[in-house]
Jmol script that loads the backbone (N, CA, C; Angstrom):
load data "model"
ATOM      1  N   UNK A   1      -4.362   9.464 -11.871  1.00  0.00           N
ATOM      2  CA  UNK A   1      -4.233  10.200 -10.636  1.00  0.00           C
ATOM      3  C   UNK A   1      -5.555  10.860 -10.262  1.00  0.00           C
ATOM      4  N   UNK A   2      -6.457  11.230 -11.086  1.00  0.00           N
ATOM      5  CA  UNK A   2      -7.465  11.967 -10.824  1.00  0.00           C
ATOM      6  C   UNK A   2      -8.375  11.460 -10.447  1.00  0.00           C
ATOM      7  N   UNK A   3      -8.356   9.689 -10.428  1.00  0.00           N
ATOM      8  CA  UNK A   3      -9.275   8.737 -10.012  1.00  0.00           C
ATOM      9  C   UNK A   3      -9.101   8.567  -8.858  1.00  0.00           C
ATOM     10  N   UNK A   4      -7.904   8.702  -8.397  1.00  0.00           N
ATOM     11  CA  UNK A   4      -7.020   8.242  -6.871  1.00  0.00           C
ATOM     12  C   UNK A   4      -7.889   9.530  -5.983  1.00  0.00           C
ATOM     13  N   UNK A   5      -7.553  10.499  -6.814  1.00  0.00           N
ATOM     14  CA  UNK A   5      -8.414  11.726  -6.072  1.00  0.00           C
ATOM     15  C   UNK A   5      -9.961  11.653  -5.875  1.00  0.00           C
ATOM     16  N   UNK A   6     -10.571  11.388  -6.837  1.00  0.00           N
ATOM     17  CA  UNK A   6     -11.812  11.376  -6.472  1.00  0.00           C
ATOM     18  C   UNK A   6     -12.772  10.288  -5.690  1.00  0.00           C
ATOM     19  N   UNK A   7     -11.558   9.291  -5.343  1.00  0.00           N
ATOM     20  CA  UNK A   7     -12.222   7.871  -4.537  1.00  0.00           C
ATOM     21  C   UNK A   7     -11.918   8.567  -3.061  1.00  0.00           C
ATOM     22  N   UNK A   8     -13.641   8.430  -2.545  1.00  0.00           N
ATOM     23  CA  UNK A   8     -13.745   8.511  -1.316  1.00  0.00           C
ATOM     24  C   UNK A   8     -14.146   7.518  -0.176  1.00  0.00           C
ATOM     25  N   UNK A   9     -14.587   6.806  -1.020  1.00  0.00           N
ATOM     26  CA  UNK A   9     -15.055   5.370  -0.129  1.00  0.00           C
ATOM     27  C   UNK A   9     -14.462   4.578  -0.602  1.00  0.00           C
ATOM     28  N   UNK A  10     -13.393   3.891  -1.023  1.00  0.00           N
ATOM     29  CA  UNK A  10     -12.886   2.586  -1.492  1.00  0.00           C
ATOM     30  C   UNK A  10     -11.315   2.651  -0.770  1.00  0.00           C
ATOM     31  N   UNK A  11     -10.685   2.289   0.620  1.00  0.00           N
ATOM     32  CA  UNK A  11      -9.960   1.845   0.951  1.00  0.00           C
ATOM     33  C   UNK A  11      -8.722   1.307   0.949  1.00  0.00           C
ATOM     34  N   UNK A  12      -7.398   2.001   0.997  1.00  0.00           N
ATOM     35  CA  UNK A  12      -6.450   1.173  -0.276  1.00  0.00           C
ATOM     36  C   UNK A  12      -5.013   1.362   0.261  1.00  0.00           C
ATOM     37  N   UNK A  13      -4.908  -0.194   0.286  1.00  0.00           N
ATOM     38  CA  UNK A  13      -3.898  -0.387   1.282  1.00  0.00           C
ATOM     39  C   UNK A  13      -2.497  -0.462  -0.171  1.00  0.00           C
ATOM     40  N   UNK A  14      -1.603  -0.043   0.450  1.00  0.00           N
ATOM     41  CA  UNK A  14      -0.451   0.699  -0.571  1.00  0.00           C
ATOM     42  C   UNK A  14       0.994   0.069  -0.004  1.00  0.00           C
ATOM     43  N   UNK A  15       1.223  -1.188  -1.004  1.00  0.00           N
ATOM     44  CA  UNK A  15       3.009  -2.269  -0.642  1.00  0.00           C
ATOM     45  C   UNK A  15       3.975  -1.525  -1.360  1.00  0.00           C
ATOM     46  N   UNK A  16       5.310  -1.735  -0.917  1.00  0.00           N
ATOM     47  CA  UNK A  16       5.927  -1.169  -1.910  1.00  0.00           C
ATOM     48  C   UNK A  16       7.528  -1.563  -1.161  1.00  0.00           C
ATOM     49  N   UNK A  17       8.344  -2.012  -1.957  1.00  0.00           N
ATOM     50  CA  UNK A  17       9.655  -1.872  -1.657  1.00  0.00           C
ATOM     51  C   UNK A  17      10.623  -0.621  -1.962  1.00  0.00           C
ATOM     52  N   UNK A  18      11.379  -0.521  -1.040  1.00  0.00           N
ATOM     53  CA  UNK A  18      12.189   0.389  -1.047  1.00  0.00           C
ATOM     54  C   UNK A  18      13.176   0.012  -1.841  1.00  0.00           C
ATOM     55  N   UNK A  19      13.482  -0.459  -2.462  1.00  0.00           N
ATOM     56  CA  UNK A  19      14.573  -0.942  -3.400  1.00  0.00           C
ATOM     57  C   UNK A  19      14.491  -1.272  -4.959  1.00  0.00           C
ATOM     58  N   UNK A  20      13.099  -0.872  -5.309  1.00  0.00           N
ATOM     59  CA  UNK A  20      12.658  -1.524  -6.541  1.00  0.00           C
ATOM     60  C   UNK A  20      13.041  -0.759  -7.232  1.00  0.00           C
ATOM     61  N   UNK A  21      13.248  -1.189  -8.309  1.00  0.00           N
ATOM     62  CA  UNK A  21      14.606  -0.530  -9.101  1.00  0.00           C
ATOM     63  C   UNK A  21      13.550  -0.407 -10.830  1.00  0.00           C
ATOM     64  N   UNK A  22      12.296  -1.064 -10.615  1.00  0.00           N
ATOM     65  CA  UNK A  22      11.971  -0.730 -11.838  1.00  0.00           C
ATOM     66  C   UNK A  22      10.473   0.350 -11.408  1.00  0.00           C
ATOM     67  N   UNK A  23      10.052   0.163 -10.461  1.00  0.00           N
ATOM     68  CA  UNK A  23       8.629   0.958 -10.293  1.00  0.00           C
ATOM     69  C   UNK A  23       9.533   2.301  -8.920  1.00  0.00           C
ATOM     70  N   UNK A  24       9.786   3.199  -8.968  1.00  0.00           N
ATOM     71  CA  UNK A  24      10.259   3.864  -8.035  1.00  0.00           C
ATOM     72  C   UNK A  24       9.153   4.283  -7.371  1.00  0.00           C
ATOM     73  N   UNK A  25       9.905   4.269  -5.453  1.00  0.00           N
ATOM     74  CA  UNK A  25       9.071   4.363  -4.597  1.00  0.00           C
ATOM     75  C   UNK A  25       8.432   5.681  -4.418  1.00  0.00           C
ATOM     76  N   UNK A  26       8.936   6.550  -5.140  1.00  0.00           N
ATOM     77  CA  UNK A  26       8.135   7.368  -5.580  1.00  0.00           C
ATOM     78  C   UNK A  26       6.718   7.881  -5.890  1.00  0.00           C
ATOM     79  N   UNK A  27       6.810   7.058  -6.960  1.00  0.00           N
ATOM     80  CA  UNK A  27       5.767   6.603  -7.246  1.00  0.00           C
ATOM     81  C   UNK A  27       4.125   6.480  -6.683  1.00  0.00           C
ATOM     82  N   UNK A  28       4.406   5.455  -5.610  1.00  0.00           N
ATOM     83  CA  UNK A  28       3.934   4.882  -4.634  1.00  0.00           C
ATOM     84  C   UNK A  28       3.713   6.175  -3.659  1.00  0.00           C
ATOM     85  N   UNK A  29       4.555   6.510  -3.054  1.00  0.00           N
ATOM     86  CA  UNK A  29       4.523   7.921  -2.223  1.00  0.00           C
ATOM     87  C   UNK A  29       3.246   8.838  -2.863  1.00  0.00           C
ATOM     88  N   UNK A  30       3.579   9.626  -4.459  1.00  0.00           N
ATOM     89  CA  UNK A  30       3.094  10.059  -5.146  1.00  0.00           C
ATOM     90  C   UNK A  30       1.109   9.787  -5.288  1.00  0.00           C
ATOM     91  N   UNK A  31       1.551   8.232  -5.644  1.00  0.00           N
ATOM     92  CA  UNK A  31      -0.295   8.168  -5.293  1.00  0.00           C
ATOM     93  C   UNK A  31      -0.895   8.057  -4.376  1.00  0.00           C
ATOM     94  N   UNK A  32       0.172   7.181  -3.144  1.00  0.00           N
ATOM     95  CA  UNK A  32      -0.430   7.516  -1.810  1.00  0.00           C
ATOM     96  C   UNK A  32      -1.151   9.452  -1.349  1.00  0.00           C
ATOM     97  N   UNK A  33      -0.241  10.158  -1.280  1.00  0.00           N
ATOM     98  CA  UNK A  33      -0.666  12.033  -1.030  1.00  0.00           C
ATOM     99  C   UNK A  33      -1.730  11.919  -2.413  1.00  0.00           C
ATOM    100  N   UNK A  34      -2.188  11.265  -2.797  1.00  0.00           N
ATOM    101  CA  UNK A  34      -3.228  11.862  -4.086  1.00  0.00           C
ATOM    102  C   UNK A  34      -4.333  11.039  -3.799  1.00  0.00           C
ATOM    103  N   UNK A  35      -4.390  10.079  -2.794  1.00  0.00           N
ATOM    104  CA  UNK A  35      -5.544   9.242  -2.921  1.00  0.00           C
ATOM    105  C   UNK A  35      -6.161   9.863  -1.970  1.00  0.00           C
ATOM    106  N   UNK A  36      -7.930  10.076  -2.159  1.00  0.00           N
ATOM    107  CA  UNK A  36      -8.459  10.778  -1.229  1.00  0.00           C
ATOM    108  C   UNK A  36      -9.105   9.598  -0.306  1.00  0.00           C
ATOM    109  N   UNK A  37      -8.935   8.582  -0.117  1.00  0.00           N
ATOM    110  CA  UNK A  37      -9.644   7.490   0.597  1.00  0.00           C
ATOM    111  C   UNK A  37      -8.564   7.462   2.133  1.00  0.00           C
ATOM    112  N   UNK A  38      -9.148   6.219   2.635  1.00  0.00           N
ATOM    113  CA  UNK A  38      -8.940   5.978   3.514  1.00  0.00           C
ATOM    114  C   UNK A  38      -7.604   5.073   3.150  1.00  0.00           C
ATOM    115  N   UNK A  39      -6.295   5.605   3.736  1.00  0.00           N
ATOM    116  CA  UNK A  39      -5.118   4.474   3.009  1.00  0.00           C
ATOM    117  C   UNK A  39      -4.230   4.187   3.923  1.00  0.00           C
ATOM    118  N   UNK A  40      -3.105   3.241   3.900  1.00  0.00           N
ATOM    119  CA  UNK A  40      -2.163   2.941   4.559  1.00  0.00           C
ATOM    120  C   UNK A  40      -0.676   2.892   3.708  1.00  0.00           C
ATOM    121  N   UNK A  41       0.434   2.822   4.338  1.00  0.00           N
ATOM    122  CA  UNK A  41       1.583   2.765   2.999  1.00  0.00           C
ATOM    123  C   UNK A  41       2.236   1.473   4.161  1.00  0.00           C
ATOM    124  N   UNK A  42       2.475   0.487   3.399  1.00  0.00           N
ATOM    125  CA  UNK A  42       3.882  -0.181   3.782  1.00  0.00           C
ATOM    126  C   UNK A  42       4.827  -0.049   3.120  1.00  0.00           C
ATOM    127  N   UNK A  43       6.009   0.070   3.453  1.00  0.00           N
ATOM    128  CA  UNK A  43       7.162   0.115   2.707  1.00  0.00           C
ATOM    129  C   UNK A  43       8.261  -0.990   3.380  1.00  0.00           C
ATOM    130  N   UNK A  44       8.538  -1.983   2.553  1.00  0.00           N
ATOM    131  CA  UNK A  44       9.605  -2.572   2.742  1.00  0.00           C
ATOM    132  C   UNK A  44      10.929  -2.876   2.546  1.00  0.00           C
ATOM    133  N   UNK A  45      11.918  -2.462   3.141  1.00  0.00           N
ATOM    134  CA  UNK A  45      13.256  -1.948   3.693  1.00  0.00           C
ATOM    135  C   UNK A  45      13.821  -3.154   3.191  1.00  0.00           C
ATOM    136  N   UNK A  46      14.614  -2.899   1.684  1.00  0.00           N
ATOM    137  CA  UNK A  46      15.066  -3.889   1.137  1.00  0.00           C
ATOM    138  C   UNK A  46      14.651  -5.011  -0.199  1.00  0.00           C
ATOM    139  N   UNK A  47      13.235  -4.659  -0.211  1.00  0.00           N
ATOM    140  CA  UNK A  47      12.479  -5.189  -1.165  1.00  0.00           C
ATOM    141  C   UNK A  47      12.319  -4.828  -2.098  1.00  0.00           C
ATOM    142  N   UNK A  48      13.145  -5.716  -3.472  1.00  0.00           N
ATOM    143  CA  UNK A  48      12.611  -5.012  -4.943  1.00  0.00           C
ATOM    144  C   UNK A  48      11.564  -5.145  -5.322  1.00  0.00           C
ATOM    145  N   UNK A  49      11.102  -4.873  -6.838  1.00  0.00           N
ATOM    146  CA  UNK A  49       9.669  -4.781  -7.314  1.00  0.00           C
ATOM    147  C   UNK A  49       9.368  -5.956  -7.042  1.00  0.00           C
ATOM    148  N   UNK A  50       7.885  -6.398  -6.594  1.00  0.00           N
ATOM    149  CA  UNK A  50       7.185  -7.204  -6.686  1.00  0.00           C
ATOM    150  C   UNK A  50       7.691  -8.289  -5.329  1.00  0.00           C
ATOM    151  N   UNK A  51       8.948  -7.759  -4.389  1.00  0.00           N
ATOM    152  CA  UNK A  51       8.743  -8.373  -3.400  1.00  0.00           C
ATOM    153  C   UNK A  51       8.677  -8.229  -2.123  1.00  0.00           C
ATOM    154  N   UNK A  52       7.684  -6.875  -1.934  1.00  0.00           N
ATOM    155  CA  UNK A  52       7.638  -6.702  -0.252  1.00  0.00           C
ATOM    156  C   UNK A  52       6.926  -8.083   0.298  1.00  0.00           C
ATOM    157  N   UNK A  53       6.390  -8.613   0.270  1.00  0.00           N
ATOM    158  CA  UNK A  53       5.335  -9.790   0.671  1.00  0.00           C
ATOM    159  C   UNK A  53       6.641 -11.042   0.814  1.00  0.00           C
ATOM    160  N   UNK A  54       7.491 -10.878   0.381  1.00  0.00           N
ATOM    161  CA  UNK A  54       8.594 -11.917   0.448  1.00  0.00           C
ATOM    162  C   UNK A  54       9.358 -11.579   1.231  1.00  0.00           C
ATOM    163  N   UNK A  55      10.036 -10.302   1.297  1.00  0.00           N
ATOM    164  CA  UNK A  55      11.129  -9.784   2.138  1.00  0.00           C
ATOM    165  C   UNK A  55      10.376  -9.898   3.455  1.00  0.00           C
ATOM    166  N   UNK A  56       9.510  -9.211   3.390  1.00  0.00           N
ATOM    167  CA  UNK A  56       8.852  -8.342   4.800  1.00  0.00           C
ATOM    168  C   UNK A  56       7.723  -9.553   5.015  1.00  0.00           C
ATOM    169  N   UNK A  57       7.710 -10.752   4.727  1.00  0.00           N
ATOM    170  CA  UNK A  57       6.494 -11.211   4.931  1.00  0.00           C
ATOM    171  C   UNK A  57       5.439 -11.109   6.479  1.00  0.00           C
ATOM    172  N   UNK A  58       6.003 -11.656   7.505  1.00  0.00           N
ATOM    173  CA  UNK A  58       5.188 -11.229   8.855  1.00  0.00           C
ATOM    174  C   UNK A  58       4.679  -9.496   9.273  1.00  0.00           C
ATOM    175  N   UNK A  59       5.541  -8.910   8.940  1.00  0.00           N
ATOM    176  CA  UNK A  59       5.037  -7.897   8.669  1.00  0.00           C
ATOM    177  C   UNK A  59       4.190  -6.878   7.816  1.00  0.00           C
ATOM    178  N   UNK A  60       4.688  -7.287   6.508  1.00  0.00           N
ATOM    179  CA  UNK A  60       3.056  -7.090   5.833  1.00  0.00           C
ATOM    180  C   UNK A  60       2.312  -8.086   5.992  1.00  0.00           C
ATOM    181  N   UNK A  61       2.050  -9.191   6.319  1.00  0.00           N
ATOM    182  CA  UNK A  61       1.054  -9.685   6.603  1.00  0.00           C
ATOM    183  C   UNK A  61      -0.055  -8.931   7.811  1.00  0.00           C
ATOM    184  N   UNK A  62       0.972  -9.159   8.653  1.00  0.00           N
ATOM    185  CA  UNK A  62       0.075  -7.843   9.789  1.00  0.00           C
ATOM    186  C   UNK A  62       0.097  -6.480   9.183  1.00  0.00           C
ATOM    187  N   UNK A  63       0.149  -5.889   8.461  1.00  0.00           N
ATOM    188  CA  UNK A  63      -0.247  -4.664   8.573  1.00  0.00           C
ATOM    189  C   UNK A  63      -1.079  -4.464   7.286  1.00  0.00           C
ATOM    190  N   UNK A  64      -1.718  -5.966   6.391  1.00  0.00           N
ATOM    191  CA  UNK A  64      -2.528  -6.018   5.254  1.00  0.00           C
ATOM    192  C   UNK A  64      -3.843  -6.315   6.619  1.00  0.00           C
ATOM    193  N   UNK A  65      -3.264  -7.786   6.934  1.00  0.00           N
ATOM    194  CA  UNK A  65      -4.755  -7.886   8.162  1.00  0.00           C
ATOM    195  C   UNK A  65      -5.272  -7.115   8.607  1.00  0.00           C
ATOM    196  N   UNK A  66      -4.434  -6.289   9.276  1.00  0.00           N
ATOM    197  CA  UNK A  66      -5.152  -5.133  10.331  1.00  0.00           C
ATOM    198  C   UNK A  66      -5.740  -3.908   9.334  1.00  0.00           C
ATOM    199  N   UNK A  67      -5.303  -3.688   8.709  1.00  0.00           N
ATOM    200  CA  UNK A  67      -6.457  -3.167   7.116  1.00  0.00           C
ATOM    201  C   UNK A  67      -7.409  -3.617   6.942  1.00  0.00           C
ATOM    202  N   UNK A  68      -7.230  -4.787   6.629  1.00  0.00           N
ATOM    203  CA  UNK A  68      -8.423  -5.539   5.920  1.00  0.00           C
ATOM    204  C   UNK A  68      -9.839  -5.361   7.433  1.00  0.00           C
ATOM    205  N   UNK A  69      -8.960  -6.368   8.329  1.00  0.00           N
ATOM    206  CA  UNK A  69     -10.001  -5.846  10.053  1.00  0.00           C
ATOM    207  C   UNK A  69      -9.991  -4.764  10.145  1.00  0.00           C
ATOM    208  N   UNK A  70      -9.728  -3.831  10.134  1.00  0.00           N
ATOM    209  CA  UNK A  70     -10.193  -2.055  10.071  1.00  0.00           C
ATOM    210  C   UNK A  70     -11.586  -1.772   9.150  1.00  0.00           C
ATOM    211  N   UNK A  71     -11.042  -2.395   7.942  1.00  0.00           N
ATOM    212  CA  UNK A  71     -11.956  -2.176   7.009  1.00  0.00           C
ATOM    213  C   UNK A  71     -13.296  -2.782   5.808  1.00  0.00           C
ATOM    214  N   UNK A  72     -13.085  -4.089   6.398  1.00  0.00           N
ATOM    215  CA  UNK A  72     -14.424  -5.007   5.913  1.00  0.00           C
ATOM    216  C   UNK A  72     -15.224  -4.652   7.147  1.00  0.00           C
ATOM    217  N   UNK A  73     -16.484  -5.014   6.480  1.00  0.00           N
ATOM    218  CA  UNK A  73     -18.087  -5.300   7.073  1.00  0.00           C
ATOM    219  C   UNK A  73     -18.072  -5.864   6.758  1.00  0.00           C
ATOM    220  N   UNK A  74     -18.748  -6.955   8.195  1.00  0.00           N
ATOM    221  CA  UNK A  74     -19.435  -8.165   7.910  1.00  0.00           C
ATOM    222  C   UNK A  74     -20.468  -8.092   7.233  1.00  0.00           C
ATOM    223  N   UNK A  75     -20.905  -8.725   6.750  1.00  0.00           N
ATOM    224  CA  UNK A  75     -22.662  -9.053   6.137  1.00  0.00           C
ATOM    225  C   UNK A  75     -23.682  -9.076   7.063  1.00  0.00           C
TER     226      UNK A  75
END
end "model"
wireframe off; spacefill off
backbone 0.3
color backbone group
């Protein structure tokens, strides 16, 4: 947690199902309010561990993209 806090430049986009029954969304919540960077939370409505990207796919897809385009530099 104290790493989450002290990152100020590293960007960090944050998945998570609402249903996961082994990592609680908690959790997730928890390091999201502790990360001092620049972050986003998806949460997907229905998705156990390890499958927001399955449940929610079009939608986290857009809302990883539009992260990622927010937050890369080009070269």
């Amino acid at each position: 947690m104290d790493a989450m806090r002290r990152n100020k430049n590293i960007p960090v986009f944050f998945a998570h199902g609402d249903a996961d029954d082994f990592v609680p969304v908690a959790m997730t919540r928890e390091n999201y309010a502790a990360c001092g960077a620049e972050k986003e939370l998806f949460l997907a409505p229905g998705a156990g561990h390890g499958l927001s990207y399955l449940v929610e796919r079009e939608r986290c897809e857009a809302a990883l993209l539009a992260f990622l385009r927010k937050h890369m530099h080009s070269a």
